[in-house]
N, C-alpha and C positions, 0 to 999 in steps of 0.2 A: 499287148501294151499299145495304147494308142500313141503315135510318134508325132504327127501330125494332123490339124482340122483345116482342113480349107473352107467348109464353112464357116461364116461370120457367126452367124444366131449358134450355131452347135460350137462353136468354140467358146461364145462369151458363156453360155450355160456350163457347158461340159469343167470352165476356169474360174467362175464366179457365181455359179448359180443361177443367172439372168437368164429366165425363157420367156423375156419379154420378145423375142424377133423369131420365137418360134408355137406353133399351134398350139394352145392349151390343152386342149384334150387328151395331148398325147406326150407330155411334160414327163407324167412318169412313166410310161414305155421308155421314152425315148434315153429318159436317166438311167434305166436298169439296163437298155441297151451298150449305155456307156461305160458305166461301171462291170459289165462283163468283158466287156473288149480292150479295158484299162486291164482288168485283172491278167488276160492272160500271156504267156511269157512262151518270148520265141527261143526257138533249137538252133 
């Protein structure tokens, strides 16, 4: 579960969708990145 983004560009995406302050190319790597590290739950 992500608790915290200290980046800016990954936070506005990761909160809003916006991957306007981050590289296109890699928009949706970087989405499926986040959506698994939101998913997972700590012990």
């Amino acid at each position: 579960m992500i608790q915290t983004i200290t980046h800016k560009g990954l936070r506005l995406f990761f909160k809003k969708g916006n991957g306007s302050r981050l590289p296109g190319e890699y928009l949706t790597k970087i989405g499926l990145i986040l959506d698994a590290l939101d998913a997972m739950t700590s012990e």
